[in-house]
N, C-alpha and C positions, 0 to 999 in steps of 0.2 A: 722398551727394551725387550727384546724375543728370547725366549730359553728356547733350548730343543727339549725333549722330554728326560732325556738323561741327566741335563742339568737342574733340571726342576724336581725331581724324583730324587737329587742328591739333597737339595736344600729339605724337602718335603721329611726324608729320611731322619736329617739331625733335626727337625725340629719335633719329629715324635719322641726323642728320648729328652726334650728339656722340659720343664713345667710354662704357662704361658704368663711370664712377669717380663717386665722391662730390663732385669737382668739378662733374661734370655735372647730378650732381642738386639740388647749390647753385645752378646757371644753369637749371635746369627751373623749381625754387618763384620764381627772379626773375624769369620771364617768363612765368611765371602763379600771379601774385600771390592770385588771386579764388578758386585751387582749394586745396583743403586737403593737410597735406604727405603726410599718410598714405594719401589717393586718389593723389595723383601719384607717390610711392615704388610704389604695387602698380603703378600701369599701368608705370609707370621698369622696375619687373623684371618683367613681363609684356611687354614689347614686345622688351626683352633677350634672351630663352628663346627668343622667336619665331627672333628673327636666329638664334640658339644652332643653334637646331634646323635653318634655314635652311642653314645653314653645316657642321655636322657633320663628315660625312662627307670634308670633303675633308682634315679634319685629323688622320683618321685610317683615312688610305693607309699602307702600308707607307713611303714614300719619305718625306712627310712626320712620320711618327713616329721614322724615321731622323735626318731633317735635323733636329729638336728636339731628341732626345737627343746629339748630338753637339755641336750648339750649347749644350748645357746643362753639357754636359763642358768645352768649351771655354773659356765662360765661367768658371763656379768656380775651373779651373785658374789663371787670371788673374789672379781676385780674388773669394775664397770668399765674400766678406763682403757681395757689392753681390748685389743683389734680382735676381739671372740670369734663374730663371724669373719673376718677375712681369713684369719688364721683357720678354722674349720673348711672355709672353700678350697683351699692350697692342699689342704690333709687328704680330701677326698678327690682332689684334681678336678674342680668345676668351680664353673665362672661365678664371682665373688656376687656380682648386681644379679645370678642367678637364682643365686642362695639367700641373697636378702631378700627375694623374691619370697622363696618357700618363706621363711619364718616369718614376714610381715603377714602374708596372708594367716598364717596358720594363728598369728597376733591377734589378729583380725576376728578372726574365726572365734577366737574363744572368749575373744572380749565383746563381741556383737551376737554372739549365738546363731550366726549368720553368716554362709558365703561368702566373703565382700565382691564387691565387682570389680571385672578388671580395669575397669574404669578410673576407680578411687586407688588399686594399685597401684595403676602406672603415676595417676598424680602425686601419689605419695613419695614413689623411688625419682621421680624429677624433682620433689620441690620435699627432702623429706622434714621438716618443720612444719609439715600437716601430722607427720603420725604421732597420735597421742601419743607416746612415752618418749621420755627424754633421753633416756639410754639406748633404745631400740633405734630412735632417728640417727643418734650420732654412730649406728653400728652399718645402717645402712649408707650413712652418707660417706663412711668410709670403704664401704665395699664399691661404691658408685664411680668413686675419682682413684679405686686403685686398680680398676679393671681395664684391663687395654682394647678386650675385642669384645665385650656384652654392655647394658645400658645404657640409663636416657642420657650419655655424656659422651659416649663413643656413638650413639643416633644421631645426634646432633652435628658431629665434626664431620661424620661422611655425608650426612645429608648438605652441608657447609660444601663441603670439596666437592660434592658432584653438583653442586650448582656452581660453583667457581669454573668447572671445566666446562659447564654448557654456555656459559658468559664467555669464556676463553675461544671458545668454537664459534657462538656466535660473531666476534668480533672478527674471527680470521674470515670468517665468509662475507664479513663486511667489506675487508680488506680488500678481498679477489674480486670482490663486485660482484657476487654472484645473489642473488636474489630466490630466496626460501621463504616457505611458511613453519613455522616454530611449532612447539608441537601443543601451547597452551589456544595457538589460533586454531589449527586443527582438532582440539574437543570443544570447542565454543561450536566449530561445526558438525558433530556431534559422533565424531570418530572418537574409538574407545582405548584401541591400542595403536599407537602411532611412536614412529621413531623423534627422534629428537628437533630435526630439520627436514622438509620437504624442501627438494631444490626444483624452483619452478621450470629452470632449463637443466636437462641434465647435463654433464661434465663427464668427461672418459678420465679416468685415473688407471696408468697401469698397464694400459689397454682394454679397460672394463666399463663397463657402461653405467654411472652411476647416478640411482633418483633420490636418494634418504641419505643420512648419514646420525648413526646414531652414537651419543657420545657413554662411556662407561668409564668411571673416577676408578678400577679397581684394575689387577692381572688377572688375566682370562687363561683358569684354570681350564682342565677337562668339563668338571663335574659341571662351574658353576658356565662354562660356555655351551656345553648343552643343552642347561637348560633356557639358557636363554633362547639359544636355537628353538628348540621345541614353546616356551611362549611367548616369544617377540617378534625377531630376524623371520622364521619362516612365513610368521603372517603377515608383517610387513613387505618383503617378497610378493607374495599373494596378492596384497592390496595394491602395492606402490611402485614394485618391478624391483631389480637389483639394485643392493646399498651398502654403502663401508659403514663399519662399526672402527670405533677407534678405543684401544683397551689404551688410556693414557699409563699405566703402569705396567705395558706390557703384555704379554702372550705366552703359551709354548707356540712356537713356530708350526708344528706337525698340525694346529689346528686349523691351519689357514688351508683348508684345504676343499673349500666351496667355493673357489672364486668361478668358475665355469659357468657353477648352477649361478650365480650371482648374488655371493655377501664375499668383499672383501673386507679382511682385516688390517689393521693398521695400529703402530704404536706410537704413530704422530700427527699431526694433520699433514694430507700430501703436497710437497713441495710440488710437482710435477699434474698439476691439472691441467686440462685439455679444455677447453669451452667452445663450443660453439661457434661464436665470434673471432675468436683464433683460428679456428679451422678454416673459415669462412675468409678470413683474408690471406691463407696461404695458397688460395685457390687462384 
């Protein structure tokens, strides 16, 4: 699905004034009925990150990682049972699996006399029935499964759905008979950065001349389509010549606007391929 910029910068709008729970996202798909849920949930957790990122830092000062941990004690002491930290993430507007982040370590930290690594973090917030205390796990494992766009539960599902859509893409290039090298065969040969599918004949799409084709499970904002541009698409370019990237959840349209130099965009697989063999018998 393509937005123009005005329509994406409308959605982007309401959803700076909501907090980011599934409440929110129930009132996003109600007030933009016309857009589809799976476009609106990436841009929902893409605009979230933004803010994340925006915000960072300030939530982890010394003095603020102090005043959470202590509040976190405070609370449980009171009543072990009620949502401490989730309820604390929502008060200061950051992500739930972020903040169980901060006070695990900070847990950590004063029950070991010692840094932990981030190592033993992350296995703890995946599997938190490693972290010694009984109440602290159950505060984490509630932050973990009520976070929509942070942790090892929302890592999982998109890492799940962007291999769903490379499986999906594989199978249509099956379909057309077009014959590719994948991109786990292209690092066995010892390429580092490589698009999703190399097609060993290329196919005109469009009117475009195309040798890759790289698949993305998310909507291809501004921010995060240029960075892709700058570390993927233009060295794939570079390496491989002109290739369609496919944003399965969408676009702003206004970004489609390298097809010349050679990256087209797409928010489906193209119906309308040209192959070689085609060409060749209209001759």
């Amino acid at each position: 699905m393509k937005l123009s910029k005005a329509q994406y910068d409308e959605i982007a709008q309401f959803l700076g004034h909501v907090q980011p729970t599934r409440q929110s996202l129930r009132k996003l798909k109600e007030k933009f009925p016309s857009q589809s849920q799976s476009t609106l949930l990436s841009i929902f957790s893409q605009e979230y990150q933004k803010q994340i990122k925006r915000t960072h830092a300030k939530h982890h000062t010394a003095e603020a990682i102090e005043t959470y941990y202590q509040r976190y004690l405070n609370g449980v002491m009171k009543n072990a049972a009620a949502p401490v930290l989730l309820d604390l993430a929502n008060e200061v507007d950051f992500a739930p699996s972020l903040m169980a982040r901060i006070v695990l370590e900070r847990f950590l930290q004063e029950k070991e006399q010692a840094i932990p690594s981030k190592t033993l973090i992350n296995s703890m917030l995946r599997d938190p029935s490693q972290i010694p205390d009984g109440v602290l796990a159950n505060q984490v494992y509630q932050c973990t499964v009520n976070d929509c766009c942070y942790g090892p539960l929302v890592d999982c599902i998109k890492h799940a759905i962007g291999h769903e859509h490379e499986v999906l893409l594989r199978e249509m290039l099956l379909e057309k008979n077009l014959s590719f090298i994948a991109e786990d065969q292209l690092r066995a040969k010892g390429y580092d950065k490589t698009p999703d599918f190399i097609l060993e004949v290329p196919v005109a799409v469009e009117g475009h001349i195309i040798h890759w084709i790289e698949s993305k499970a998310s909507f291809g904002d501004e921010s995060s389509h240029q960075a892709y541009l700058q570390d993927q698409f233009w060295s794939y370019w570079n390496r491989f010549g002109p290739g369609l990237v496919i944003y399965w959840y969408g676009f702003i349209e206004e970004l489609d606007c390298h097809r010349e130099r050679g990256i087209l965009l797409k928010d489906c697989f193209p119906t309308d391929i040209v192959t070689l063999r085609h060409s060749m018998a209209q001759r």
